[in-house]
mmCIF file of the N, C-alpha and C atoms, coordinates in Angstrom:
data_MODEL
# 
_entry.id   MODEL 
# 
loop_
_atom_site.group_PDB 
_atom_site.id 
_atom_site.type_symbol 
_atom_site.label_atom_id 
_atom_site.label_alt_id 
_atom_site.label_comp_id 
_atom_site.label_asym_id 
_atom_site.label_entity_id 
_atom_site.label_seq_id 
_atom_site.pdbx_PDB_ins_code 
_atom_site.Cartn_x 
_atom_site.Cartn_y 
_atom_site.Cartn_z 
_atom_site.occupancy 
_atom_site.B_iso_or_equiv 
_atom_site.pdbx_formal_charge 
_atom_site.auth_seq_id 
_atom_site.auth_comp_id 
_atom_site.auth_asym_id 
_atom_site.auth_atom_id 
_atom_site.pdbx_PDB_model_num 
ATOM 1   N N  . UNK A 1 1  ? 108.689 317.122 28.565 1.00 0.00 ? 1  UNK A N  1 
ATOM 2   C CA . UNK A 1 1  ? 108.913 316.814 29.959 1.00 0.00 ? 1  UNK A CA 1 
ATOM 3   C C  . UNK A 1 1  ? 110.243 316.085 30.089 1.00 0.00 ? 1  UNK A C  1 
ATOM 4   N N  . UNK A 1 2  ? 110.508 316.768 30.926 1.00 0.00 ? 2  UNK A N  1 
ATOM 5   C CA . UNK A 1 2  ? 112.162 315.712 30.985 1.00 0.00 ? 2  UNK A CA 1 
ATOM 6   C C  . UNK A 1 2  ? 112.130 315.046 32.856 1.00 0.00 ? 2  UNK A C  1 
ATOM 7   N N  . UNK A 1 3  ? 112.674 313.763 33.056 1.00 0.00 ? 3  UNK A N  1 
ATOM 8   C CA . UNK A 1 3  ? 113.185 313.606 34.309 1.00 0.00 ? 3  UNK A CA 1 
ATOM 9   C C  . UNK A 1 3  ? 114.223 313.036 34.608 1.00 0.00 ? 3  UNK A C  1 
ATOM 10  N N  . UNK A 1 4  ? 114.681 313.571 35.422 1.00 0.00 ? 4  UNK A N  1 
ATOM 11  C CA . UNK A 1 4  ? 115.464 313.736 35.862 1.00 0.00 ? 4  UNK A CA 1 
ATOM 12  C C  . UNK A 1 4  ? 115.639 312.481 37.590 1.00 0.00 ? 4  UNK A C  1 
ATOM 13  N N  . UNK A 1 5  ? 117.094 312.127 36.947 1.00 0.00 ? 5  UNK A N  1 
ATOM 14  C CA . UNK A 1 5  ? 117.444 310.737 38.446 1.00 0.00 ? 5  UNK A CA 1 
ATOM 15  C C  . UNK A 1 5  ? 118.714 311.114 38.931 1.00 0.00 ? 5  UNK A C  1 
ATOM 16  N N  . UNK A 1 6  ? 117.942 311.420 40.439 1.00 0.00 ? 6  UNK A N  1 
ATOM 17  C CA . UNK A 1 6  ? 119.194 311.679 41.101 1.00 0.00 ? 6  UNK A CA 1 
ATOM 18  C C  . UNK A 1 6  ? 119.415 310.503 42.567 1.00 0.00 ? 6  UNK A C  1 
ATOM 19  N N  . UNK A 1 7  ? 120.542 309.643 41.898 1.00 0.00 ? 7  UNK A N  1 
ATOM 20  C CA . UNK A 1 7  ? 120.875 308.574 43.078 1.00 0.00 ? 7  UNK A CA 1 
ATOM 21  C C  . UNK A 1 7  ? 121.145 309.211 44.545 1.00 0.00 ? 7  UNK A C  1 
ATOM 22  N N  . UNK A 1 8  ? 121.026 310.446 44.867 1.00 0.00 ? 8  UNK A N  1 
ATOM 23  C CA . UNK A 1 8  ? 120.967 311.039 46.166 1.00 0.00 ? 8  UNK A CA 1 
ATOM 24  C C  . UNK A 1 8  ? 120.481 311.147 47.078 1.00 0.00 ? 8  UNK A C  1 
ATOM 25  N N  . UNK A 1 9  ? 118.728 311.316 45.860 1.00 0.00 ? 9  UNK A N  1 
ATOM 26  C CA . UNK A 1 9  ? 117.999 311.698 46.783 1.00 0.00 ? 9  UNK A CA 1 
ATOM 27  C C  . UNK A 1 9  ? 116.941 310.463 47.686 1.00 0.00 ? 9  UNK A C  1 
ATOM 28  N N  . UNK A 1 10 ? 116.522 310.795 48.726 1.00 0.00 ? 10 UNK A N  1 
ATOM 29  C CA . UNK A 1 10 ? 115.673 309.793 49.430 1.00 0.00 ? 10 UNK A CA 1 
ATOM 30  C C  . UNK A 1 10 ? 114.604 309.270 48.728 1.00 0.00 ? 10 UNK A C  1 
ATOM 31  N N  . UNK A 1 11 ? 113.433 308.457 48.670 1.00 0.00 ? 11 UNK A N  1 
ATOM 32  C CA . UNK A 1 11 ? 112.398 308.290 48.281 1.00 0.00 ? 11 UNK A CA 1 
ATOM 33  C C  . UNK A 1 11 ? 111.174 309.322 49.089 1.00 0.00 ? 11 UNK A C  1 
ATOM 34  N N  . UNK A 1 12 ? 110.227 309.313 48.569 1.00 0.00 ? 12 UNK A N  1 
ATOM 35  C CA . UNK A 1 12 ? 109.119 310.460 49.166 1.00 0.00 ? 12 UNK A CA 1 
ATOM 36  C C  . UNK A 1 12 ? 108.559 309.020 50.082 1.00 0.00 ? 12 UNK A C  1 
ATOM 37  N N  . UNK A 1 13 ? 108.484 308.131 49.574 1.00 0.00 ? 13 UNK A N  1 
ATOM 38  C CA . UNK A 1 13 ? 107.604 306.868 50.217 1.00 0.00 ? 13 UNK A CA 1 
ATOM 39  C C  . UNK A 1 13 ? 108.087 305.854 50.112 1.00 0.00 ? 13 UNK A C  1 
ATOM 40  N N  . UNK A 1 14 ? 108.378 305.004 51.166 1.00 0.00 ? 14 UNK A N  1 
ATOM 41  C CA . UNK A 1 14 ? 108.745 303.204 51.065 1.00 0.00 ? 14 UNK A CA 1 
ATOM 42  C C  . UNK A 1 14 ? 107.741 302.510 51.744 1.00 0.00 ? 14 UNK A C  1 
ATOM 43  N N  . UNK A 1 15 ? 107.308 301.623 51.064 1.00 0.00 ? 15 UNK A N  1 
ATOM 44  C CA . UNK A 1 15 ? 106.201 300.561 51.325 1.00 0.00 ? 15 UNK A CA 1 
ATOM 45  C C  . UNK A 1 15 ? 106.478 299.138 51.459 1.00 0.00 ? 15 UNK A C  1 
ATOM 46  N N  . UNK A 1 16 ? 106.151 298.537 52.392 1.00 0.00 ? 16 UNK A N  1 
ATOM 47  C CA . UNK A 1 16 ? 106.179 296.577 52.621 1.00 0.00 ? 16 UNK A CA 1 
ATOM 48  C C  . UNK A 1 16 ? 104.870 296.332 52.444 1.00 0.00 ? 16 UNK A C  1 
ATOM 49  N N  . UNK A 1 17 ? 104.623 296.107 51.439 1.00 0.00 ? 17 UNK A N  1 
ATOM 50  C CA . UNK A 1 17 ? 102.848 295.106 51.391 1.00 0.00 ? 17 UNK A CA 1 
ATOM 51  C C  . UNK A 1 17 ? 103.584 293.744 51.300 1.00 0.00 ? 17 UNK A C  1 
ATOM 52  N N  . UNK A 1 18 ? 102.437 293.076 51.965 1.00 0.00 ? 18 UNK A N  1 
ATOM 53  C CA . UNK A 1 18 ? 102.776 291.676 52.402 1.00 0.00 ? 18 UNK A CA 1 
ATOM 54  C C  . UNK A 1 18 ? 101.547 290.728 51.877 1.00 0.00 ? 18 UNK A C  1 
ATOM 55  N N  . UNK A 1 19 ? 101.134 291.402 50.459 1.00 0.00 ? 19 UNK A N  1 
ATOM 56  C CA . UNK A 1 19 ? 100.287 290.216 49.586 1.00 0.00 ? 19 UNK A CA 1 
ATOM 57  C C  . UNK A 1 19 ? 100.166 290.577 48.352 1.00 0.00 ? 19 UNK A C  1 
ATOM 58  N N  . UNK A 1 20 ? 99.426  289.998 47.118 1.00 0.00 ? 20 UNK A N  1 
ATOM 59  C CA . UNK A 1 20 ? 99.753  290.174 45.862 1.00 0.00 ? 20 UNK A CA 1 
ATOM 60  C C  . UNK A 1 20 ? 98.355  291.542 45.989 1.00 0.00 ? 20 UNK A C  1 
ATOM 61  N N  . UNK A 1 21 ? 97.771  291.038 46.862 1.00 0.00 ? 21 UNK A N  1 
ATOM 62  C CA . UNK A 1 21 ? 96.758  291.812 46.850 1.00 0.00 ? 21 UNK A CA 1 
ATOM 63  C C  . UNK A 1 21 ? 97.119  293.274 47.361 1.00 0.00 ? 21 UNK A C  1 
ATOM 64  N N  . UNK A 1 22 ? 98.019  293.543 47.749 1.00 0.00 ? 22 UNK A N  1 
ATOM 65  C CA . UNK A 1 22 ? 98.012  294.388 48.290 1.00 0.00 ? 22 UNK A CA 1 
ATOM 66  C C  . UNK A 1 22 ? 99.187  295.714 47.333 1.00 0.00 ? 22 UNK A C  1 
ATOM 67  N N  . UNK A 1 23 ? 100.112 294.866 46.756 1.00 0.00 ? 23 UNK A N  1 
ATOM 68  C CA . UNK A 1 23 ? 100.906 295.217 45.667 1.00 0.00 ? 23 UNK A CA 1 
ATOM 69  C C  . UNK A 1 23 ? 99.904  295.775 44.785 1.00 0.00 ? 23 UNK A C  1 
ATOM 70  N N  . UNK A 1 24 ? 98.633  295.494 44.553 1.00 0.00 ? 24 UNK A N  1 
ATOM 71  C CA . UNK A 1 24 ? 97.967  295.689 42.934 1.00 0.00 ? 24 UNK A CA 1 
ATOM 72  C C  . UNK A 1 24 ? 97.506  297.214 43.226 1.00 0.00 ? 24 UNK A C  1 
ATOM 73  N N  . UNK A 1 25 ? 97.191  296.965 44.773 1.00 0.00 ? 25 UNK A N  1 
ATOM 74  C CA . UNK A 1 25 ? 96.263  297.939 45.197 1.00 0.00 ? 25 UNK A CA 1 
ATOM 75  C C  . UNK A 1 25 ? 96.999  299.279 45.479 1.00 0.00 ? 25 UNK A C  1 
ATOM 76  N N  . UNK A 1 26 ? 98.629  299.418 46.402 1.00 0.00 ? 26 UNK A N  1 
ATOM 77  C CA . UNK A 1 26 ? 99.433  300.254 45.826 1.00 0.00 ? 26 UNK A CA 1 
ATOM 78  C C  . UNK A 1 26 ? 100.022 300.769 44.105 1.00 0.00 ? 26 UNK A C  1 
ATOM 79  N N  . UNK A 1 27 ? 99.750  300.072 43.474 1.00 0.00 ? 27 UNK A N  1 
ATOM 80  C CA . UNK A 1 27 ? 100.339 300.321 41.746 1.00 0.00 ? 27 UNK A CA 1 
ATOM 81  C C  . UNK A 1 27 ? 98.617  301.129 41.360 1.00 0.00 ? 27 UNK A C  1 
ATOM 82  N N  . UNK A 1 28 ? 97.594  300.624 41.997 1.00 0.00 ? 28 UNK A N  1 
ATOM 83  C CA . UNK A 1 28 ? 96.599  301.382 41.699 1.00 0.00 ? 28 UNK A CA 1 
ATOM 84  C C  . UNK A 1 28 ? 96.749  302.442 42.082 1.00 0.00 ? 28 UNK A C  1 
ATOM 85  N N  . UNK A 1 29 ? 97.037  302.925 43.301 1.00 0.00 ? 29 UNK A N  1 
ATOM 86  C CA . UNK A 1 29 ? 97.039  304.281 43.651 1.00 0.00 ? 29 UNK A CA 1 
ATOM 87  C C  . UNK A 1 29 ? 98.071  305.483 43.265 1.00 0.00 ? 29 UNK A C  1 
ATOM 88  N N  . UNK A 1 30 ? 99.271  304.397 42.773 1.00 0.00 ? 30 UNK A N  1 
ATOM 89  C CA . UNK A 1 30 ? 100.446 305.308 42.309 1.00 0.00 ? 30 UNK A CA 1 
ATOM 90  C C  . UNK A 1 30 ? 99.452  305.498 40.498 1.00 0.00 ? 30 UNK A C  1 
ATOM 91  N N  . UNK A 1 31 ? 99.503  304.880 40.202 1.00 0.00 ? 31 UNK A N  1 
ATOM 92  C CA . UNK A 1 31 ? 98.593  305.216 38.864 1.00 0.00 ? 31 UNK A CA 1 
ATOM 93  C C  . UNK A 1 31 ? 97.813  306.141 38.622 1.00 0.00 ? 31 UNK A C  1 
ATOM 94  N N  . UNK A 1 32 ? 96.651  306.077 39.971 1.00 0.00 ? 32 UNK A N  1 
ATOM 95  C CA . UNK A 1 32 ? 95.638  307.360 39.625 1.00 0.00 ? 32 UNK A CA 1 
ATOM 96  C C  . UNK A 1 32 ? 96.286  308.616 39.953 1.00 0.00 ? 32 UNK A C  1 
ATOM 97  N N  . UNK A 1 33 ? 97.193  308.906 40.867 1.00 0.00 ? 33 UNK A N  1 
ATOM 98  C CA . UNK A 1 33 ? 98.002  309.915 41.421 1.00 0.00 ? 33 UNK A CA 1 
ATOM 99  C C  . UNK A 1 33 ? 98.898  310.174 40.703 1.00 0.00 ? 33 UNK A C  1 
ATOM 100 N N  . UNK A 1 34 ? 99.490  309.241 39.067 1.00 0.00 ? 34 UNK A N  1 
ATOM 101 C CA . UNK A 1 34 ? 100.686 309.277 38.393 1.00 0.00 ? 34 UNK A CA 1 
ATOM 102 C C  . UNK A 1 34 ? 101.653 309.781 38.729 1.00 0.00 ? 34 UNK A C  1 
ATOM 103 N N  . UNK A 1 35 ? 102.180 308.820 39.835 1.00 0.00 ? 35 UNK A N  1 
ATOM 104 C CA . UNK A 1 35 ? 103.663 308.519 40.716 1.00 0.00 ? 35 UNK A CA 1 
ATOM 105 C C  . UNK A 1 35 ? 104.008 307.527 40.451 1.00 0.00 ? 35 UNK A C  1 
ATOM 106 N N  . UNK A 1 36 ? 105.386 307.958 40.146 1.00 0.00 ? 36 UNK A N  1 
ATOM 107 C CA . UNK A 1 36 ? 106.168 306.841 39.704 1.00 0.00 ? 36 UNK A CA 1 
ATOM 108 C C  . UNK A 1 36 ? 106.412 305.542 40.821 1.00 0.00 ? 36 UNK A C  1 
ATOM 109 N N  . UNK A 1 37 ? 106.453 304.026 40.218 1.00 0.00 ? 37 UNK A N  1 
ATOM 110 C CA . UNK A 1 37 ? 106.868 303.083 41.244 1.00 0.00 ? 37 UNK A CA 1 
ATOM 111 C C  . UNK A 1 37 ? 107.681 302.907 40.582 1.00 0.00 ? 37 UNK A C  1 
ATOM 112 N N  . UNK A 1 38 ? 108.571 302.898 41.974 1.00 0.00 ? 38 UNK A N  1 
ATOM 113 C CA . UNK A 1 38 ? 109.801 301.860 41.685 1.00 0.00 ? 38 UNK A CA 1 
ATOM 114 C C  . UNK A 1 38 ? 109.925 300.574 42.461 1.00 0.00 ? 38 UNK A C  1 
ATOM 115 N N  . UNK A 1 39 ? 109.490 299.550 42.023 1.00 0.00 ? 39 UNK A N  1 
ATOM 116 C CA . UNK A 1 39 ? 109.960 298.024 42.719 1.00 0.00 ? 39 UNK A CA 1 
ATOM 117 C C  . UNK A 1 39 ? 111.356 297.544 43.118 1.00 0.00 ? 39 UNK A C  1 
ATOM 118 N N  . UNK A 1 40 ? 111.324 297.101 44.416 1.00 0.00 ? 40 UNK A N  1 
ATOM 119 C CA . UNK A 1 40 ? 112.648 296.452 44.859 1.00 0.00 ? 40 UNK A CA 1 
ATOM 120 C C  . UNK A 1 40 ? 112.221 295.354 45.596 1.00 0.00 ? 40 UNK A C  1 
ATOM 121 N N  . UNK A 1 41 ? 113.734 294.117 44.978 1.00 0.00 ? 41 UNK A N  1 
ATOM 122 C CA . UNK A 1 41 ? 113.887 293.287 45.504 1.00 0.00 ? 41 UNK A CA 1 
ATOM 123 C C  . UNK A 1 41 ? 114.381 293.275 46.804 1.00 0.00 ? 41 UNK A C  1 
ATOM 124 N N  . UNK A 1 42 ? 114.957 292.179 46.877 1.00 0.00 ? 42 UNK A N  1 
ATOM 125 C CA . UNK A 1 42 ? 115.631 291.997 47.984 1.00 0.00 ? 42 UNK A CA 1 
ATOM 126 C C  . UNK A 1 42 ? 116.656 292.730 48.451 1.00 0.00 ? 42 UNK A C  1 
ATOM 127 N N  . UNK A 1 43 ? 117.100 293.328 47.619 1.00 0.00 ? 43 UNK A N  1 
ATOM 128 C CA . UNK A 1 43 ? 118.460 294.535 47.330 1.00 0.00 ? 43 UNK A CA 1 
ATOM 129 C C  . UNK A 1 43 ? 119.771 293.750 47.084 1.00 0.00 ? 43 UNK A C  1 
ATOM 130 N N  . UNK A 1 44 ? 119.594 292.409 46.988 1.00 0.00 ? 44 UNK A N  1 
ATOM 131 C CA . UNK A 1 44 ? 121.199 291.541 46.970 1.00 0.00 ? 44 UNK A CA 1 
ATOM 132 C C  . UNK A 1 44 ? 121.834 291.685 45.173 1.00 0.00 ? 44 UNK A C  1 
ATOM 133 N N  . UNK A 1 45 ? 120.864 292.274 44.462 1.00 0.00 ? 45 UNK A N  1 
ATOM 134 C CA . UNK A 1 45 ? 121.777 292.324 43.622 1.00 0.00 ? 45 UNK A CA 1 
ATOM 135 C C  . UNK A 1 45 ? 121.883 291.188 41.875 1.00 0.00 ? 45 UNK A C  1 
ATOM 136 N N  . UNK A 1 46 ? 120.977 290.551 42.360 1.00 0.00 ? 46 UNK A N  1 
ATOM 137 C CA . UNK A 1 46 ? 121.576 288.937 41.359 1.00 0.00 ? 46 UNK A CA 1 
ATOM 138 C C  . UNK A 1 46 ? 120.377 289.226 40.111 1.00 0.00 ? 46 UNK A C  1 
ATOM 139 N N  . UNK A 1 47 ? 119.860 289.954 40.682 1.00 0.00 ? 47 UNK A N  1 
ATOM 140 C CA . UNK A 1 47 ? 118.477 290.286 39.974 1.00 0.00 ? 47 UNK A CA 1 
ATOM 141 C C  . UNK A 1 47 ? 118.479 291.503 39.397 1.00 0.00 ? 47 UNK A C  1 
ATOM 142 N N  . UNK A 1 48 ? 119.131 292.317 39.160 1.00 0.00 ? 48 UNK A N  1 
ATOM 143 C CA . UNK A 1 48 ? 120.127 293.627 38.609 1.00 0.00 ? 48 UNK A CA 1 
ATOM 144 C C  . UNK A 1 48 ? 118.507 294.828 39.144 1.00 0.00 ? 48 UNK A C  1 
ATOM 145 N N  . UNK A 1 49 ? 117.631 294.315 40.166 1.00 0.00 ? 49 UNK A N  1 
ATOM 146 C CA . UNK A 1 49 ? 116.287 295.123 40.275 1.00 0.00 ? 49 UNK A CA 1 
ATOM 147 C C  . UNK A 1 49 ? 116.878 296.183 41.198 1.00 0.00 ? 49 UNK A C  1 
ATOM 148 N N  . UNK A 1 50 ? 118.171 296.326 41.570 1.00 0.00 ? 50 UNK A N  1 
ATOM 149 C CA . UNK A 1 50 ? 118.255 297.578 42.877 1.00 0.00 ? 50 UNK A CA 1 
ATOM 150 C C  . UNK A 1 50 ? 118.304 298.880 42.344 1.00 0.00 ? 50 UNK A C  1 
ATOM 151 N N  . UNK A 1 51 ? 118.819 299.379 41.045 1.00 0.00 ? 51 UNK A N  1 
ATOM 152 C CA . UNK A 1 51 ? 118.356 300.244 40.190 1.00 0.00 ? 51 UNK A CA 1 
ATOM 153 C C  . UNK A 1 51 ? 117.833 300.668 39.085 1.00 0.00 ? 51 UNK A C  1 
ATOM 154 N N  . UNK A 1 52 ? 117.408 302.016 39.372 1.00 0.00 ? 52 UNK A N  1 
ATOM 155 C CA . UNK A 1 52 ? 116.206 302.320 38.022 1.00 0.00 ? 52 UNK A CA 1 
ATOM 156 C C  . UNK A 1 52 ? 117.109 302.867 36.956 1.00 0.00 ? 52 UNK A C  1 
ATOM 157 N N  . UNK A 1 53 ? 116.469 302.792 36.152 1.00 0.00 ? 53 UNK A N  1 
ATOM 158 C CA . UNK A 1 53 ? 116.811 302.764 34.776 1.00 0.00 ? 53 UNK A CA 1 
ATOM 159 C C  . UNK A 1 53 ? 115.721 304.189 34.346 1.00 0.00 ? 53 UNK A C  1 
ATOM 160 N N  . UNK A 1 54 ? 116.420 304.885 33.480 1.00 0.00 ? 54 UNK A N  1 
ATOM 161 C CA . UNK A 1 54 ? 115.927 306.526 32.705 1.00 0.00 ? 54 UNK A CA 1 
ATOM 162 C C  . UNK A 1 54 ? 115.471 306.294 31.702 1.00 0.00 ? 54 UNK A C  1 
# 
């Protein structure tokens, strides 16, 4: 299997959960569905989290 990252394209889904509880419960569902998450910060940068890594 190979994948493939293309900084172009849009995301299929962006999500704001607004509790820890609610974070666990999205990573659950990307899990059973095995979809990839990608977590983002704040997007400022200091935290090198604004891109994914292959």
């Amino acid at each position: 299997m190979f994948l493939i990252f293309s900084s172009t394209s849009a995301p299929d889904v962006v999500v704001f959960p607004h509790s820890q509880d609610q974070i666990s419960e999205i990573a659950k569902l990307c899990s059973s569905f095995r979809v990839p998450m990608i977590p983002r910060g704040t997007g400022t940068g200091l935290e090198h989290g604004v891109g994914a890594t292959m």
